[in-house]
C-alpha positions as CSV (number, residue, x, y, z in Angstrom):
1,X,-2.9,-23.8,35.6
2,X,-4.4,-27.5,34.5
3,X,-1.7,-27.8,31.7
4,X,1.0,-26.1,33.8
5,X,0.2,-29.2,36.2
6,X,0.4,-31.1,33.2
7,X,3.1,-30.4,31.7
8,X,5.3,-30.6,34.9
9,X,3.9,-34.3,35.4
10,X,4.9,-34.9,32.1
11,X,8.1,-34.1,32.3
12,X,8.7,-35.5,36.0
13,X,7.7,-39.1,34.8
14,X,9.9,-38.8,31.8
15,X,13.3,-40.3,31.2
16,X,15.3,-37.2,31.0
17,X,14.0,-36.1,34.1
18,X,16.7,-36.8,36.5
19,X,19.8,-35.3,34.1
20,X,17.7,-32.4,33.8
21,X,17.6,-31.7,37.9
22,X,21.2,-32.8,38.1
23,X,21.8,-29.9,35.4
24,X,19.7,-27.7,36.9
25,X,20.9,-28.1,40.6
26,X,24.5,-27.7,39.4
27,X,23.9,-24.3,38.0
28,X,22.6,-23.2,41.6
29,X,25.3,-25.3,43.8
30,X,28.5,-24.5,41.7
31,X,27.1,-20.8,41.3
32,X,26.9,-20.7,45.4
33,X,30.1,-22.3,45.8
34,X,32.0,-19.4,43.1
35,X,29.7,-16.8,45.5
36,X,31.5,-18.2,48.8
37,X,35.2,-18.3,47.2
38,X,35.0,-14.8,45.0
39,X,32.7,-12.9,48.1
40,X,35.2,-10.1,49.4
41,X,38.3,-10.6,46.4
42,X,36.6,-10.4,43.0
43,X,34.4,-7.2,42.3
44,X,32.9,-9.0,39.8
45,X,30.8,-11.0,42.1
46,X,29.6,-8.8,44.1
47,X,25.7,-11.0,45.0
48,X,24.9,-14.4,44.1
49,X,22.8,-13.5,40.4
50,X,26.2,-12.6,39.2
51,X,27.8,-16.1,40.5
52,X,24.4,-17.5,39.1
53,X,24.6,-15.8,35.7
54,X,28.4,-17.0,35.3
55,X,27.1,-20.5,36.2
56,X,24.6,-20.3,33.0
57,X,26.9,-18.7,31.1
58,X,30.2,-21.2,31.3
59,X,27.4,-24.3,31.2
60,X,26.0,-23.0,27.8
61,X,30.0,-22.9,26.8
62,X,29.5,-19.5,25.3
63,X,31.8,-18.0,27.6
64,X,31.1,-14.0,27.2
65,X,34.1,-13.0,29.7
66,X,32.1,-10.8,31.5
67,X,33.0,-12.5,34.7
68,X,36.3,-14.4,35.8
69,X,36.8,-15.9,39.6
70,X,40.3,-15.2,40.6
71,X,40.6,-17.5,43.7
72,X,41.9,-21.1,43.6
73,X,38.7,-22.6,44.5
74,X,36.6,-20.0,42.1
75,X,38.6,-21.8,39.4
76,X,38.4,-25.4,40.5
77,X,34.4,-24.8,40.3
78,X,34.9,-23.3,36.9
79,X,36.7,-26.1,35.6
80,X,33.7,-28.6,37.0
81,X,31.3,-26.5,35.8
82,X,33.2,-26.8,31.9
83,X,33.1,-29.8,32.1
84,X,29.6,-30.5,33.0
85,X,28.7,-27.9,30.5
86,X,30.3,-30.2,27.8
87,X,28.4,-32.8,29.1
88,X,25.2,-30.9,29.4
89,X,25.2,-29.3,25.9
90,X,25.5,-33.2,24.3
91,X,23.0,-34.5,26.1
92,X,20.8,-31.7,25.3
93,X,21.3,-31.9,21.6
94,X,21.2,-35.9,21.5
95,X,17.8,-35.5,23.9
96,X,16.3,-32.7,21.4
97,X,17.2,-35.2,18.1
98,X,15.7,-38.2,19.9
99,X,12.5,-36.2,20.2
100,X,12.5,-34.7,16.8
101,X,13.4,-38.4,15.1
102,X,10.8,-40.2,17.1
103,X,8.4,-37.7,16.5
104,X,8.6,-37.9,13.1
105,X,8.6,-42.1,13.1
106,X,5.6,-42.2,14.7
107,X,4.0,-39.4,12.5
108,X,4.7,-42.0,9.3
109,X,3.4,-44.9,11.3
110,X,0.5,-43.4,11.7
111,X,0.7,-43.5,15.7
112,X,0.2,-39.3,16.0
113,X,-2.6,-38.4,17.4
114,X,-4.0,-34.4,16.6
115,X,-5.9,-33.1,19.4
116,X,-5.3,-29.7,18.4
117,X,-6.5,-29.9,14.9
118,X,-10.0,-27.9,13.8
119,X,-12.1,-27.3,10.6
120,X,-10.2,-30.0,8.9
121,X,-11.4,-33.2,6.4
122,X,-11.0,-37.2,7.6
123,X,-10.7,-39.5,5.1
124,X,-11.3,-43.1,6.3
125,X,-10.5,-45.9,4.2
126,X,-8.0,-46.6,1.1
127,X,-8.0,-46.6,-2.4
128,X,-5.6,-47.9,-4.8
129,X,-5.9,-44.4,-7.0
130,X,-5.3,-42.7,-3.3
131,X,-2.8,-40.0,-4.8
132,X,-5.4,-39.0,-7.7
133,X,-8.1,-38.7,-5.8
134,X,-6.8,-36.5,-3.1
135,X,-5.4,-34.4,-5.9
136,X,-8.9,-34.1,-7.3
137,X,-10.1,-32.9,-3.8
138,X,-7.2,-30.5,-3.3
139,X,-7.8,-29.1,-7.0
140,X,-11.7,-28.6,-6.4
141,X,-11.5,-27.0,-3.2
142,X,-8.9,-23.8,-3.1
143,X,-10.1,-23.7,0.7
144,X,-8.2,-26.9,1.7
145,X,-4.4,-27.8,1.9
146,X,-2.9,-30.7,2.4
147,X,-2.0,-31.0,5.7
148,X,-6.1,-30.0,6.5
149,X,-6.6,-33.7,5.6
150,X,-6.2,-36.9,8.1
151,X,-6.7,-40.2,6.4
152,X,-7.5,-43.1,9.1
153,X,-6.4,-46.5,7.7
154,X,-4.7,-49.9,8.3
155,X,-2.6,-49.6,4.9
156,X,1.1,-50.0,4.6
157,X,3.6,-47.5,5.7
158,X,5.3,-47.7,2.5
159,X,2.1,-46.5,0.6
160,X,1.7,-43.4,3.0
161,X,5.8,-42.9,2.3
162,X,4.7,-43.0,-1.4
163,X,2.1,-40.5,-1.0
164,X,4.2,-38.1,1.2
165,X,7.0,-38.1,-1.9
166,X,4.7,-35.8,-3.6
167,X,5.4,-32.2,-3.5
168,X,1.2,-31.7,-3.0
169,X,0.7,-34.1,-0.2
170,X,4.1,-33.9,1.6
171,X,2.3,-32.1,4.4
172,X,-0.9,-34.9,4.6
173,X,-1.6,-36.4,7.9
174,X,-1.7,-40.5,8.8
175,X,-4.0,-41.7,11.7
176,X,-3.1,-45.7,11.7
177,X,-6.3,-47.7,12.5
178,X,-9.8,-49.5,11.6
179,X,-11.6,-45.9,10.4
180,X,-14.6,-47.6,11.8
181,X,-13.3,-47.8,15.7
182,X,-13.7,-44.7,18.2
183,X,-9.9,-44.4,18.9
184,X,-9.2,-44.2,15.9
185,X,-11.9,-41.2,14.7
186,X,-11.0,-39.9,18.2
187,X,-7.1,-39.7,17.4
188,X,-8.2,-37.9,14.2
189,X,-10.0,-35.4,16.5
190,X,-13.3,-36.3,14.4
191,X,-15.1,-33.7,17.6
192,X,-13.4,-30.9,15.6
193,X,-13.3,-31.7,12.1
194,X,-15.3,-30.3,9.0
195,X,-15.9,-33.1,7.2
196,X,-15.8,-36.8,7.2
197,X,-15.4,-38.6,3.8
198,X,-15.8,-42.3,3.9
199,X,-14.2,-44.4,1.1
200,X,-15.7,-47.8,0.2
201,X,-12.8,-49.1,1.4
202,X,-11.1,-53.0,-0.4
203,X,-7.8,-52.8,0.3
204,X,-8.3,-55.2,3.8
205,X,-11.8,-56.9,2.4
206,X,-13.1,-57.0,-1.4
207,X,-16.4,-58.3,-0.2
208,X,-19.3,-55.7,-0.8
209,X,-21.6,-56.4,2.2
210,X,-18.2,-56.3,4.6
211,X,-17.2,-53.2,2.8
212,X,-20.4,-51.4,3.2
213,X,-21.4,-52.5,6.9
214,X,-18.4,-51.1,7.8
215,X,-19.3,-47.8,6.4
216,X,-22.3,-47.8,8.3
217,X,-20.4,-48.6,11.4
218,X,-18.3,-45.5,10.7
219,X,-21.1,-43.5,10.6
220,X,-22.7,-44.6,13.2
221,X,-19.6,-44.2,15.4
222,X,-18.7,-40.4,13.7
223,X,-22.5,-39.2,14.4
224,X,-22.2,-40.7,18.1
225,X,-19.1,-38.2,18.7
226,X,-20.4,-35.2,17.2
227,X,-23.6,-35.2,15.3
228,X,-22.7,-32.1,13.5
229,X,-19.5,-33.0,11.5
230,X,-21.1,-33.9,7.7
231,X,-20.8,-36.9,6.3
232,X,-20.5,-37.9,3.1
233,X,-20.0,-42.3,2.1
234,X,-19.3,-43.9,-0.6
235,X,-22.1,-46.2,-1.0
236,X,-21.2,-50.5,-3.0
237,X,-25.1,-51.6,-2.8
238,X,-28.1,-49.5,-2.3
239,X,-29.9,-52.2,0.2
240,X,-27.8,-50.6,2.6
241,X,-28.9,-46.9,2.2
242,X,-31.9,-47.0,4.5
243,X,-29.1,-47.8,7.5
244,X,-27.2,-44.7,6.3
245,X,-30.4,-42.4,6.4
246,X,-31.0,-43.7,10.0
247,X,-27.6,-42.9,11.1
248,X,-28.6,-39.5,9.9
249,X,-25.6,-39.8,6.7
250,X,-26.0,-36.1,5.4
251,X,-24.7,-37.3,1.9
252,X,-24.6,-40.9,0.3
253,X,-22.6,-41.1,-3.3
254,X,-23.6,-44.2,-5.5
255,X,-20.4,-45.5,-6.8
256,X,-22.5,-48.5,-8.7
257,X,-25.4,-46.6,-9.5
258,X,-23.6,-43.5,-10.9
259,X,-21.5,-45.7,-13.1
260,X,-25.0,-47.3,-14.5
261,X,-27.1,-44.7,-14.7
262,X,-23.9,-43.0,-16.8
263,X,-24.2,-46.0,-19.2
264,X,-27.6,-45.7,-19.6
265,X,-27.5,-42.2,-21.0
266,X,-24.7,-42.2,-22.5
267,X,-26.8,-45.4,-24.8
268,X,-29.7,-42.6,-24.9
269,X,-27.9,-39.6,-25.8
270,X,-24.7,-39.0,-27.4
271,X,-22.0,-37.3,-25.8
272,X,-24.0,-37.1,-22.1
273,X,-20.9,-39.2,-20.3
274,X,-18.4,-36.4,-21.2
275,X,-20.9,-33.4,-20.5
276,X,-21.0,-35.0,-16.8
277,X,-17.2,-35.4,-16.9
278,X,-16.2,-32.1,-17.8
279,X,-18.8,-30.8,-15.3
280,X,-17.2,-32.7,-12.7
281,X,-13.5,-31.6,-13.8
282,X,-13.4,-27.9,-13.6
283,X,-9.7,-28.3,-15.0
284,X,-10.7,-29.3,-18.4
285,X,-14.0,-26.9,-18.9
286,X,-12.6,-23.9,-16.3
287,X,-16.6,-24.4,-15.0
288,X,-17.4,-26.6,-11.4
289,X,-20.6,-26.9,-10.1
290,X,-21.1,-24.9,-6.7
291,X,-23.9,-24.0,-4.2
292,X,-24.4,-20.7,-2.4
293,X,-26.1,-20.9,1.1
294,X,-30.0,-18.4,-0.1
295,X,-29.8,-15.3,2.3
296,X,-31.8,-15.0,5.2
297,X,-34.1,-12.3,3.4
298,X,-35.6,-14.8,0.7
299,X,-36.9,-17.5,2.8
300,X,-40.3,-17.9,2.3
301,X,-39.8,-15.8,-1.1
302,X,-40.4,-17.3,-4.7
303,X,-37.5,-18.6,-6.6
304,X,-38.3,-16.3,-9.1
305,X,-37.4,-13.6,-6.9
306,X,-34.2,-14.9,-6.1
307,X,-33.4,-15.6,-10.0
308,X,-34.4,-12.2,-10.8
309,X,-32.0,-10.8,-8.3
310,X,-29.3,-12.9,-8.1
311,X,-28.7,-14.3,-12.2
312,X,-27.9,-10.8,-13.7
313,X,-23.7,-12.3,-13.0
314,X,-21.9,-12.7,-16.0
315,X,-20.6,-16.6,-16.2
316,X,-23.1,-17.6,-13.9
317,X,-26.1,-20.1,-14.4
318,X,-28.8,-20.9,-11.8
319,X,-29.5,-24.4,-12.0
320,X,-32.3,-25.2,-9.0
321,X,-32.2,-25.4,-5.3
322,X,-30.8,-27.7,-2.6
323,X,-33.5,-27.7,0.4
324,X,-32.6,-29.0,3.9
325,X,-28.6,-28.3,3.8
326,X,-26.5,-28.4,7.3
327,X,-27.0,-30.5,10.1
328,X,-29.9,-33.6,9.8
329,X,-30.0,-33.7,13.8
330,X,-30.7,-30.0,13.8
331,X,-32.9,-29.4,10.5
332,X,-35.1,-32.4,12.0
333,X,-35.4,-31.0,15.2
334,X,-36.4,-27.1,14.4
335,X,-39.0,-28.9,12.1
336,X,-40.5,-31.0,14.8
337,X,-41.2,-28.1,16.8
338,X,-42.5,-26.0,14.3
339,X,-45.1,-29.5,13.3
340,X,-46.4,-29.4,17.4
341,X,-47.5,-25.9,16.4
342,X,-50.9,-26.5,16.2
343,X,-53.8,-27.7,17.9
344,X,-55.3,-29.5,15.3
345,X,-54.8,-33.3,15.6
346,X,-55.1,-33.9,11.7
347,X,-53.1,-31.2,11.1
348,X,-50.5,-32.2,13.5
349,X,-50.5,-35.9,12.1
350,X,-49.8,-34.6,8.8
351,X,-46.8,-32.3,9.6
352,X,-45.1,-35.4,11.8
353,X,-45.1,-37.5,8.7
354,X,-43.7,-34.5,6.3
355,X,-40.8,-34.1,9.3
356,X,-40.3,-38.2,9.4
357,X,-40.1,-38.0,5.4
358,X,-37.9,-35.1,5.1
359,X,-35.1,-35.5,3.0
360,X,-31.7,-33.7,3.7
361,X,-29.2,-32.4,0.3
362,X,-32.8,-32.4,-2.0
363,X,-32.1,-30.9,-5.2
364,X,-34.9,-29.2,-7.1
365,X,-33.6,-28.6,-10.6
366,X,-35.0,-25.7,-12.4
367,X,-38.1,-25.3,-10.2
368,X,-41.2,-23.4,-11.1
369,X,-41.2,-19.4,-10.7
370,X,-43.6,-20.0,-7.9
371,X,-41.7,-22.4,-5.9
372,X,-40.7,-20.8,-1.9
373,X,-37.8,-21.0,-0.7
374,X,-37.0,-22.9,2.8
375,X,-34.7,-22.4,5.6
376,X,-31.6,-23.7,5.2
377,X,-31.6,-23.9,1.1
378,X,-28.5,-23.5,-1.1
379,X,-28.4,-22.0,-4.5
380,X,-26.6,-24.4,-7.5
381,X,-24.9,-22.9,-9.5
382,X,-22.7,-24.0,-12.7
383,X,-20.1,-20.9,-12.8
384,X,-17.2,-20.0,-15.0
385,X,-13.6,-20.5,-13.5
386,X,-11.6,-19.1,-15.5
C-alpha cells in the first residue's frame, strides 16, 4: 500500500500529470456522451461499458469495428474522440522516448542510483588499466557478470563511454561521485552489496598520503553502513595499515610491498616472479588459487584429518588454512564472549589479549598434522581448471 501511495504521488507531482487526466477523463465524458445519443437507437450500446470500451478503443486508433454510433451527435463525439486519440497516441510515444532517453543519459553520467540492487561488487576509485582489470575480475570469478559491478568515481564520461564499447562490460554500472562520501556508497546501495573493492585511486590526486587517507575514509564510511559487506583496499604505504585494521578492513593488498618483495625473490630464486604470475593467471596455467569454507564437522579436528579426507581429488592440492574468514565485527564478538567464559582473572586477561590480537584472512601454509582447526576457517587450495 506504502509504494501504491508512492507511486501515485509520483506521478501526481509529475509533468505529464495533467495530459494524462485530461486523457483519462475524455475516455469517461465522450464515452457518456455516445451512451446518451446511442441509448434507445443503436443495439450496440446497450449500457455505458460498451460506450466506455468504444471510447478506449477509437482513442488507441485501433478501431476493431465492433461498435459504430449511428446518431448525429454519436458521430460528432466520435470524430472528437479521433482526434484526441491522434493526439493522445503522440504524446504518449514522445512521453515514453523522453523517459527511455533520459533514463539512459543519466545512466552514463553516472547520476542512477540502484536501490534495488543485491549481492553485487562496488568498485571505488579509477585506474588507467580500468578495462583490464575488470576483465581480470570477470575472468577469475565465473559467479559475477558485468552488470553485478558498480564503480563509484568522479572520472570522465567519455572514459565510462569507452569502457561500455566493450562487448564484456557493456552492461557495467556508473555511480558518479567521491567513492569516499555516503551518497555516493549509498547510491551504489553499498547496505546490499557483496563486496567492496577499493582502488588506490590517482586519477584526481597522485599524492600517496591523499590517495591512501581517502581509502581509509572509504572504509570507514562503507563499515559505518553495513559492517558486514567485505572489504578489500588497495593499500600505497604501509604506515597506514594500523587505521585500516581499526576500521575493521577484512583484506589489505600491498601494491608497493608485493611489487618488492617480488623483486626480492625473483634476485634469490630464478623463475619465482613467473611461478606467482601464472598462479595468479588461471588463463595461462588452467590452475587459480581458491579457498573452500572447512565444514562444520572438523572444527576442533586436526588438519590431518581434514587432509586425509578431503586431498584424495584428482587436480587438487591442499596448501594450508585461512583462520578467522567472514565478518571481523562478528568473528570479534563471538570470541569475546567465549574469553568472559571463565572465572579465572589470569585466565581471562589472557583470552582478552588473544581476542584484541586476533587477526582476520590468516593464512597457515602447510601447517603441522596436529594443528586444529577453528571456526570460521577456509581451506586453500591450488586446483586444476582445465
Amino acid at each position: 500500500m506504502k509504494k501504491i501511495k508512492q507511486l501515485f504521488n509520483e506521478v501526481r507531482n509529475s509533468s505529464y500529470s495533467k495530459p494524462l487526466l485530461f486523457f483519462l477523463s475524455s475516455f469517461f465524458v465522450l464515452g457518456l456522451f455516445l451512451f446518451i445519443f446511442e441509448l434507445g437507437k443503436n443495439e450496440q450500446f446497450l449500457n455505458f461499458l460498451d460506450s466506455l470500451w468504444w471510447a478506449i478503443v477509437t482513442f488507441s486508433t485501433t478501431g476493431y469495428g465492433d461498435k459504430v454510433p449511428i446518431t448525429g451527435g454519436g458521430r460528432a463525439v466520435a470524430v472528437i474522440m479521433i482526434f484526441i486519440g491522434i493526439a493522445g497516441s503522440s504524446f504518449l510515444s514522445g512521453t515514453f522516448a523522453s523517459i527511455f532517453v533520459d533514463q539512459n543519459t543519466r545512466a552514463r553520467r553516472g547520476l542512477m542510483d540502484f536501490p534495488k540492487m543485491k549481492d553485487h561488487y562496488i568498485i571505488c576509485g579509477w585506474k588507467d588499466h580500468m578495462k583490464e582489470i575488470l576483465h581480470e575480475i570477470l575472468a577469475v570469478s565465473a559467479d559475477i557478470q558485468s552488470e553485478n559491478i558498480i564503480i563509484i568515481s568522479n572520472v570522465v564520461t567519455e572514459k565510462i563511454e569507452e569502457l561500455k564499447e566493450d562487448k564484456l562490460l557493456k552492461n557495467i554500472n556508473f555511480v558518479r561521485g567521491d567513492y569516499f562520501s555516503e551518497s555516493a556508497l549509498e547510491r551504489a546501495n553499498v547496505r546490499s552489496a557483496e563486496k567492496v573493492i577499493i582502488l588506490a585511486d590517482t586519477y584526481e590526486s597522485s599524492a600517496i598520503s591523499e590517495v591512501d587517507s581517502k581509502t581509509v575514509m572509504t572504509v570507514l564510511t562503507v563499515k559505518a553502513l553495513s559492517r558486514d559487506v567485505y572489504t578489500c583496499v588497495e593499500l600505497l604505504d604501509k604506515k597506514y595499515e594500523n587505521y585500516l585494521k581499526q576500521a575493521q578492513c577484512d583484506e589489505i593488498l600491498y601494491a608497493r610491498d608485493l611489487s618488492r618483495r617480488m623483486l626480492a625473490n625473483a634476485t634469490a630464486t630464478s623463475g619465482m616472479s613467473h611461478i606467482i604470475f601464472d598462479l595468479l593467471s588461471n588463463e595461462i596455467s588452467n590452475t587459480r588459487l581458491t579457498t573452500i569454507p572447512v565444514p562444520q564437522g572438523y572444527v576442533g579436528k586436526t588438519y590431518k584429518e581434514y587432509k586425509n579426507e578431503y586431498c584424495t581429488a584428482a587436480n587438487t592440492v591442499l596448501l594450508g588454512i585461512l583462520e578467522n574468514t567472514g565478518s571481523p565485527n562478528r568473528i570479534k564478538i563471538e570470541a569475546l564472549r567465549e574469553a568472559q567464559k571463565t572465572s579465572n582473572v589470569s585466565e581471562l586477561v589472557n583470552n582478552l589479549q588473544k581476542v584484541k590480537g586476533l587477526e582476520i584472512n590468516r593464512p597457515i601454509l602447510i601447517p603441522s598434522d596436529d594443528y586444529v582447526l577453528q571456526k570460521y576457517a577456509k581451506a586453500i587450495f591450488l586446483e586444476k581448471t582445465n
